[in-house]
N, C-alpha and C positions, 0 to 999 in steps of 0.2 A: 334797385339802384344801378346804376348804367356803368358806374366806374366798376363794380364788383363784378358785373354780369362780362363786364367786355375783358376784367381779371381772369376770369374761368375760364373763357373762352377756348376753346380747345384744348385745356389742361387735362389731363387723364388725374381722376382722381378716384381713391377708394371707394366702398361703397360707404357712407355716411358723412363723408368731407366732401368737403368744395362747395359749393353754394347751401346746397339744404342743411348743413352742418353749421354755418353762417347764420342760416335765417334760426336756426335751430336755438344755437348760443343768445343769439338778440332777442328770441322769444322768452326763451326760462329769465333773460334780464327784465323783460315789459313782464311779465308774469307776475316777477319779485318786486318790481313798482318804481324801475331804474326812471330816468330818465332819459331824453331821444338821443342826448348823448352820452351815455354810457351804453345804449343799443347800438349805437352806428359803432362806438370802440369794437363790441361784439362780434358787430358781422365783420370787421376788417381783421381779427384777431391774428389769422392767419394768411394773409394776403400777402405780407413779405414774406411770409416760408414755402409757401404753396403755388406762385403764381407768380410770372415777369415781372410786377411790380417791384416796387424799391421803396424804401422811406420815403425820397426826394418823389416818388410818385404822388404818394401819401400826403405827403406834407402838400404839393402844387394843388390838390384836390381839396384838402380839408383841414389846412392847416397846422402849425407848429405843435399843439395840443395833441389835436388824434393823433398825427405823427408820432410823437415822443413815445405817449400813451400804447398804440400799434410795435414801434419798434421795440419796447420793453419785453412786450407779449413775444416776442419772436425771439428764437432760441438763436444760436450762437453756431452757425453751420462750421466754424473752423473747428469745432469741440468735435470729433468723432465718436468718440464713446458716449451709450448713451448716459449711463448714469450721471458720470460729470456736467456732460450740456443739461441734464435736465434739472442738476443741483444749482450750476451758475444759474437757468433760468429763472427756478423759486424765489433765492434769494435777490435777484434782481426785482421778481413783484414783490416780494415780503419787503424790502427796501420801498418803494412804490407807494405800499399800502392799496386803502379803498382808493378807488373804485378798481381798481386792475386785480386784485386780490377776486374780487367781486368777479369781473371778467375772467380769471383762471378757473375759477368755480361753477360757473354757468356751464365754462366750456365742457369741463369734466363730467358735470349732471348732462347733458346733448349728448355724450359721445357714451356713456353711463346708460341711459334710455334708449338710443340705437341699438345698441346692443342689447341691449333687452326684450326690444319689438322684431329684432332681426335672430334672435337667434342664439346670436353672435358670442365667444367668450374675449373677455378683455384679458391680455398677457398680464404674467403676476407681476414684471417688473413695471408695466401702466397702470397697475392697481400700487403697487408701489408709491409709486410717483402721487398718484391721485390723493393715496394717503398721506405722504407727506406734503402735500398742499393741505390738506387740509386741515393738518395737523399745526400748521403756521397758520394759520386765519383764524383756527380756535383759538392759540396760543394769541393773538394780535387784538383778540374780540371783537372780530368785525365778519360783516356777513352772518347774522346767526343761522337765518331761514335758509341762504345758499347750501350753509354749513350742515345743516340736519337733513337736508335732500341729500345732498353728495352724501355722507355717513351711511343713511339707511341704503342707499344705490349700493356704496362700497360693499357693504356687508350683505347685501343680495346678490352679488355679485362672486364671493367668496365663495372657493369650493366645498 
């Protein structure tokens, strides 16, 4: 997609984010049996945190929906600390619901398997975080199959 790729564009990004992290998210959603637009939400997930882009990008590309749905996903850069931005972000998808609930979960299972194929250990307070999403989406009943990938992840994951 031309809007994402010219997003990244010279964005220095970590090793599992930025594009493949994108394609990564939309995949575990096509996997789970989403449909093309809960994929596209996917690959844009982080496009307003990550990258020039803006809502008003978003929105001029694909509308008021992915918009709303993208800015939701996008944490709250005036919040400093992380734990608080990452509590206002949940509760803003827990409010939300499916399908973004669904999109928080993907994203976690992508970054969950990178780290797995790479090596890599996830910080306890992103295994935190991970858990208390997921912890709201059991609590909500929704996502089950998301729900039990992300769980078994977490907990292989665990030291």
């Amino acid at each position: 997609m031309a809007f994402l790729a010219d997003a990244y564009d010279g964005v220095p990004t970590p090793p599992g984010k930025g594009l493949p992290h994108a394609h990564a998210v939309a995949g575990v959603l096509r996997d789970s049996g989403y449909d093309e637009g809960v994929q596209l939400v996917g690959l844009l997930h982080d496009v307003i945190e990550d990258t020039p882009r803006d809502a008003v990008d978003v929105r001029d590309a694909f509308g008021d929906e992915v918009a709303d749905m993208v800015s939701t996903l996008s944490e709250d850069p005036t919040i400093t600390r992380y734990g608080p931005r990452k509590r206002v972000l949940r509760e803003a998808i827990a409010a939300a619901g499916p399908p973004l609930v669904d999109v928080a979960l993907a994203d976690k299972i992508a970054i969950l398997r990178h780290a797995q194929a790479s090596g890599a250990r996830v910080p306890k307070r992103k295994l935190g975080h991970y858990r208390a999403t997921l912890a709201l989406a059991v609590e909500a009943g929704v996502a089950a199959g998301l729900c039990s990938q992300l769980a078994d992840l977490v907990a292989s994951d665990e030291p």
